[in-house]
C-alpha positions in Angstrom: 21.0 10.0 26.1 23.5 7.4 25.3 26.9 6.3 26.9 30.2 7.8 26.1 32.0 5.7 23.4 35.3 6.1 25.7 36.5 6.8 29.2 35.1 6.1 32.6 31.3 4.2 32.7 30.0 4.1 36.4 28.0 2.0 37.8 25.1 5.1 38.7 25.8 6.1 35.2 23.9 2.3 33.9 21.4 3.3 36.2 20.8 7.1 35.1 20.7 5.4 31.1 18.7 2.7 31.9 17.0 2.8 35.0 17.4 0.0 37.8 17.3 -0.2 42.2 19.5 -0.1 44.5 21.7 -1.6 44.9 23.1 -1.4 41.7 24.2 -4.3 40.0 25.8 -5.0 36.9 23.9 -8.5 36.4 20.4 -5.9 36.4 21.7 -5.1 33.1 22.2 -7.8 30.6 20.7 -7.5 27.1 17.3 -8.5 26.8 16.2 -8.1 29.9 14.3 -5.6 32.4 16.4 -2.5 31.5 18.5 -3.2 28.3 16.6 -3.3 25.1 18.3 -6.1 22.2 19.0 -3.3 19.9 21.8 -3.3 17.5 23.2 -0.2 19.7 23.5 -2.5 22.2 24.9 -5.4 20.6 28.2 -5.3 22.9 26.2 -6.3 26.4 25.9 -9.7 26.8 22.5 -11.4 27.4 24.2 -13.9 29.8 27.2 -15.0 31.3 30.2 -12.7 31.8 29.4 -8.7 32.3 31.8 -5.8 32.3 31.4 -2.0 32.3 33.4 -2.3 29.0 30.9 -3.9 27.6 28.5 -0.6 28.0 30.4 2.0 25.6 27.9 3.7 23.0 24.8 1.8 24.9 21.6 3.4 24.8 17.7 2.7 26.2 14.7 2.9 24.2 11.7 3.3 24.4 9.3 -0.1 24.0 6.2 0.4 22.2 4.1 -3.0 22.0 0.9 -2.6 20.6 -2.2 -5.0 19.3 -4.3 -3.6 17.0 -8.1 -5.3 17.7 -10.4 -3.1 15.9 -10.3 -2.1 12.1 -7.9 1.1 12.0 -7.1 3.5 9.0 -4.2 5.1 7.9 -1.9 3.1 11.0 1.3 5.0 10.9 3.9 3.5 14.3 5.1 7.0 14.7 2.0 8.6 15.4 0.7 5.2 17.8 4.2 5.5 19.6 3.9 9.3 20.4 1.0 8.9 21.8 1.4 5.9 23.8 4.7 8.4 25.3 7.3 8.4 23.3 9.1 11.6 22.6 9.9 10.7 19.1 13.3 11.4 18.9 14.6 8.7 21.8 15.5 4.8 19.6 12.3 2.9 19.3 11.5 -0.8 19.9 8.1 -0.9 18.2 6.1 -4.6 18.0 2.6 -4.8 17.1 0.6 -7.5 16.3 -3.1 -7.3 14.1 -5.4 -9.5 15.4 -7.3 -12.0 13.2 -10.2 -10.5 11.3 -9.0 -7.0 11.6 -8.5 -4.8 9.2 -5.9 -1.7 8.8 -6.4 -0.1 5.3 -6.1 3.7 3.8 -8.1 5.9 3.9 -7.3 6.9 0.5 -4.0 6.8 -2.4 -2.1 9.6 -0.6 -1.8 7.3 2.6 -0.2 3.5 2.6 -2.7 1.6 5.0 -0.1 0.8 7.2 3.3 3.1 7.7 6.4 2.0 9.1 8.2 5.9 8.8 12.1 6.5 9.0 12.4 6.0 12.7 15.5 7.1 14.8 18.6 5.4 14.5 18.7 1.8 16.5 15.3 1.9 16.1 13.5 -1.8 15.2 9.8 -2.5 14.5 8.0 -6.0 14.0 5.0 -6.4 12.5 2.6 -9.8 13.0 -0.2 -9.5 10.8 -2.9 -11.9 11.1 -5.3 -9.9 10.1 -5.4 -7.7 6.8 -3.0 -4.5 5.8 -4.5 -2.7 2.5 -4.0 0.3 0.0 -6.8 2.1 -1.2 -8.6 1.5 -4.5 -7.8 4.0 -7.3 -10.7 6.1 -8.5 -12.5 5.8 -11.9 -11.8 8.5 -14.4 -12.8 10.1 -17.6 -9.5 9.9 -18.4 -7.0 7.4 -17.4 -7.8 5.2 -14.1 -6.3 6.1 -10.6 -3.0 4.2 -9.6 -4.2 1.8 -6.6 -2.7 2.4 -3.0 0.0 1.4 -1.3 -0.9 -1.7 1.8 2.4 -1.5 3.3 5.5 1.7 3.4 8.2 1.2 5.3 10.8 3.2 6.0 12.9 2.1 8.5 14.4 -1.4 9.7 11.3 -3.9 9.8 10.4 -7.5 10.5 7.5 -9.1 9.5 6.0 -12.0 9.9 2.5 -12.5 7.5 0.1 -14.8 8.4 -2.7 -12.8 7.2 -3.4 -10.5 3.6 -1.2 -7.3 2.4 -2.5 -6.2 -0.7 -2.3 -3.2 -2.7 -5.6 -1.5 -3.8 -7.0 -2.0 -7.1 -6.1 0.2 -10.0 -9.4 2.3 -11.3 -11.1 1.4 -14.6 -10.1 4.0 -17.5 -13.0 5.7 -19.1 -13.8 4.7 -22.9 -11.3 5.6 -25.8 -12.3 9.3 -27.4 -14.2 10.4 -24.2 -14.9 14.4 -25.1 -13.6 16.4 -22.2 -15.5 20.3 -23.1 -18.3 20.9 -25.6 -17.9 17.2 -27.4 -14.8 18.8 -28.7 -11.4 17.6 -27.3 -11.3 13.5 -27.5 -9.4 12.1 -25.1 -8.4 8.1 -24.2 -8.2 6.8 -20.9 -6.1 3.7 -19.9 -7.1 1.8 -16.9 -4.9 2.3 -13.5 -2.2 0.6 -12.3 -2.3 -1.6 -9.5 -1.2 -0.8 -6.1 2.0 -2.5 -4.8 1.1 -4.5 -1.5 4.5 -3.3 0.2 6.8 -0.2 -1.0 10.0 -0.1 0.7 12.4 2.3 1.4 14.4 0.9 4.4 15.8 -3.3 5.5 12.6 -5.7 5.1 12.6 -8.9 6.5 10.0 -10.8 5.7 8.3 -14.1 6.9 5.4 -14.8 5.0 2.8 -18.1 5.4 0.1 -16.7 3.5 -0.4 -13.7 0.9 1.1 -11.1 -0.4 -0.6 -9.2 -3.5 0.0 -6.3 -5.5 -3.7 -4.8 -6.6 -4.6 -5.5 -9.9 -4.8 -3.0 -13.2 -8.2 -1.4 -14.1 -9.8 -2.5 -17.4 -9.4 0.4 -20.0 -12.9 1.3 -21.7 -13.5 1.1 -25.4 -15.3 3.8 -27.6 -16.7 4.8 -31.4 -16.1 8.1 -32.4 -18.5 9.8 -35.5 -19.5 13.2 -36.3 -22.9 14.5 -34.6 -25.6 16.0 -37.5 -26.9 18.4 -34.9 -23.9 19.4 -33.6 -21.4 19.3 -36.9 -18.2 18.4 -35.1 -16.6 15.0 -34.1 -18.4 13.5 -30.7 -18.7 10.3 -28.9 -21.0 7.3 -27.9 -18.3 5.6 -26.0 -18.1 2.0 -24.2 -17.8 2.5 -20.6 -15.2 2.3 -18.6 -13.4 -0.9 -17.9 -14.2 -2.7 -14.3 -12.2 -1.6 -11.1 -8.8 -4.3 -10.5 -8.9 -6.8 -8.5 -8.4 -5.7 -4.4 -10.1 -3.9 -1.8 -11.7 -0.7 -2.6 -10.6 -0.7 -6.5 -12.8 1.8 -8.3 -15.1 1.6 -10.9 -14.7 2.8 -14.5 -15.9 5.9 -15.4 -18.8 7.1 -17.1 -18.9 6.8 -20.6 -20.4 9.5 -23.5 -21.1 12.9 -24.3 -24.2 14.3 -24.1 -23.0 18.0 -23.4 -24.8 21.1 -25.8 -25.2 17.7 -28.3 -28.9 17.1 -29.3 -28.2 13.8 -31.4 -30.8 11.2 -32.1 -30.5 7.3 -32.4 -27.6 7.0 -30.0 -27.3 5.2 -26.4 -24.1 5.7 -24.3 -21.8 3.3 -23.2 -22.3 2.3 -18.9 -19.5 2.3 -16.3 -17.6 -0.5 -15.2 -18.0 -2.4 -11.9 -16.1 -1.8 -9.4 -13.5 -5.1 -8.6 -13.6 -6.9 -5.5 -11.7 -9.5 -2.8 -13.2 -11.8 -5.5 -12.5 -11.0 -9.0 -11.8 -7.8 -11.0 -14.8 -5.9 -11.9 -16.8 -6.2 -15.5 -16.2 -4.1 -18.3 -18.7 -1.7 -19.0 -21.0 -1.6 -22.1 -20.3 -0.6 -26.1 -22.4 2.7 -26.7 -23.9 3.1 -30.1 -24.8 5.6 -32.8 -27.0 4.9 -35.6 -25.2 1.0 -35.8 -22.0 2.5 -34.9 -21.0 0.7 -32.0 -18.7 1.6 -29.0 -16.2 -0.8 -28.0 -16.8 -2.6 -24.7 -14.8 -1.4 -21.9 -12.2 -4.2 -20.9 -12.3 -6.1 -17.5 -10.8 -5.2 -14.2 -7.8 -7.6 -13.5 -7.4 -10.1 -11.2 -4.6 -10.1 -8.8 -1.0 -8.7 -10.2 -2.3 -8.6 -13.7 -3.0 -6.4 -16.4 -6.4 -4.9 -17.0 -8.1 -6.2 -20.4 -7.9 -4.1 -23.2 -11.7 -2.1 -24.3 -13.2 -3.0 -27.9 -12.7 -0.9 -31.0 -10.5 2.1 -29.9 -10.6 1.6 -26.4 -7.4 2.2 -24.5 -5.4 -0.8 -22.7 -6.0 -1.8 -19.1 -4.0 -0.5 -16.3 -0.1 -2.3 -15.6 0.1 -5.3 -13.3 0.5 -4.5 -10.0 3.6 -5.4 -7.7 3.4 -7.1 -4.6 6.5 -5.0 -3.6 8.3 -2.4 -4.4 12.4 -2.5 -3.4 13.3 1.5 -3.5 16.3 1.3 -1.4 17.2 -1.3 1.1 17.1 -5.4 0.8 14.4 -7.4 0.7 14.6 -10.8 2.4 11.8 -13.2 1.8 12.8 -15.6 4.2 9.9 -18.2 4.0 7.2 -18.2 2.1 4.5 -21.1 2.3 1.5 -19.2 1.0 0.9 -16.9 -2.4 2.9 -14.0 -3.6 1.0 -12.8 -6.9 3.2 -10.2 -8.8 6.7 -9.8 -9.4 8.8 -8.9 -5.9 11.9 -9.8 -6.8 
């Protein structure tokens, strides 16, 4: 519950809000200390000094959730941790955790951000020390266009955070080769390479203190290809380049596959390869040109490194996948309010 905004405050009714003994004393109850959580709610009460029951209109408790997170976790969401460390998820919510060096908290996969601060109730606060490493998922490889990388960081309600560790968005999937046949070598199709993933999306107040890095995943390489018309089969097919390389970031995906073999019997052809996969180190190689007779597939086009675009694939292959973001501002402010380490991508 929470006091009345007007009227008569006892003394039993601080005790009933906020717990306490007997006797009860009003100097048990300054904010900050053993009873009274420093929320904004509760910005009235003093820490120190002069106390009053006036000072106790619209004053709530909260519930304090203080975590450390010391083995590699997936998918952490502060809700979920909260409710079942005992909070009853509607009740205001002091949440700190802390990641401990070497750890790892990452998705599981692009529908989940590897770490989720969700819309909390009101006078609710979280802070985040990360010494460890928050990331999004890679996207997949495609015949098509490359998957979008993952989110490292959503937050939705009021957060602090202070990074002395990685968040990074995953790395965007390599796109398969340019005129890629989708059913019976008929349909041609180009894939681009995926976008990045942004390292943090935000949807509520972000604080940030940052002394080491911040990246948004790099774009997947888009493959290149060489269309020509089959002698067996009489209609247009394709020995396409592979798929460009994974972006840069954890878990980017490969490019895709690259060629069409399907109810074709054509001689004097080899198919393109997939891409590699992109890494912590680099973004991942483009795959090879596929030929036909000395027709020769474009090579798929690189993965990219951090916060850049994936390379373009050879002749006809589509364009790597957009920069990725190391944030994301969707409603809110964003308040970088040191920075003594790397941000790579835009965030402004």
């Amino acid at each position: 519950m929470t006091l009345p905004a007007s009227g008569v405050i006892t003394l039993l009714d601080l005790q009933n809000e906020f717990g306490g003994s007997n006797p009860i004393g009003l100097n048990e109850y300054y904010r900050g200390g053993a009873y009274v959580p420093n929320i904004s709610q509760n910005a009235s009460i003093p820490t120190s000094g002069a106390i009053s029951i006036g000072n106790f209109y619209n004053a709530t408790r909260a519930f304090i959730f203080t975590s450390t997170i010391s083995s590699n976790t997936t998918n952490y969401n502060v809700s979920t941790a909260a409710i079942s460390a005992g909070w009853d998820g509607t009740t205001p919510i002091v949440a700190t955790i802390t990641i401990n060096s070497g750890i790892s908290v990452y998705a599981s996969s692009t529908a989940n951000a590897g770490f989720t601060v969700p819309s909390l109730p009101t006078g609710s606060t979280c802070t985040i020390t990360n010494n460890g490493i928050i990331y999004g998922f890679g996207g997949s490889s495609g015949y098509s266009a490359g998957g979008v990388g993952g989110v490292g960081l959503a937050v939705s309600s009021a957060t602090t955070v202070t990074n002395n560790g990685y968040i990074t968005g995953g790395g965007g999937g390599g796109g398969a080769g340019a005129d890629l046949p989708s059913y019976y070598c008929r349909d041609n199709i180009s894939g681009a390479g995926g976008a990045g993933g942004s390292a943090i999306q935000i949807f509520a107040n972000l604080t940030m203190y940052n002394t080491y890095a911040i990246y948004g995943g790099g774009g997947g390489g888009g493959g290149g290809g060489q269309a020509f018309t089959g002698s067996s089969c009489g209609q247009t097919v394709s020995a396409n380049g592979g798929g460009g390389g994974g972006g840069q970031g954890y878990s980017g995906g490969g490019g895709a596959p690259a060629g069409c073999i399907y109810y074709c019997s054509l001689n004097g052809y080899t198919l393109g390869t997939a891409g590699a996969a992109g890494t912590s180190a680099g973004g991942g190689a483009g795959g090879a040109n596929g030929t036909n007779n000395g027709a020769v597939g474009g090579v798929g086009g690189n993965g990219a490194s951090w916060a850049t675009a994936g390379a373009a694939g050879g002749v006809g292959g589509s364009v790597g996948g957009a920069a990725g973001r190391a944030v994301i501002l969707t409603a809110g402010t964003f308040t970088l309010a040191s920075n003594t380490g790397s941000i790579l991508g835009a965030y402004t």
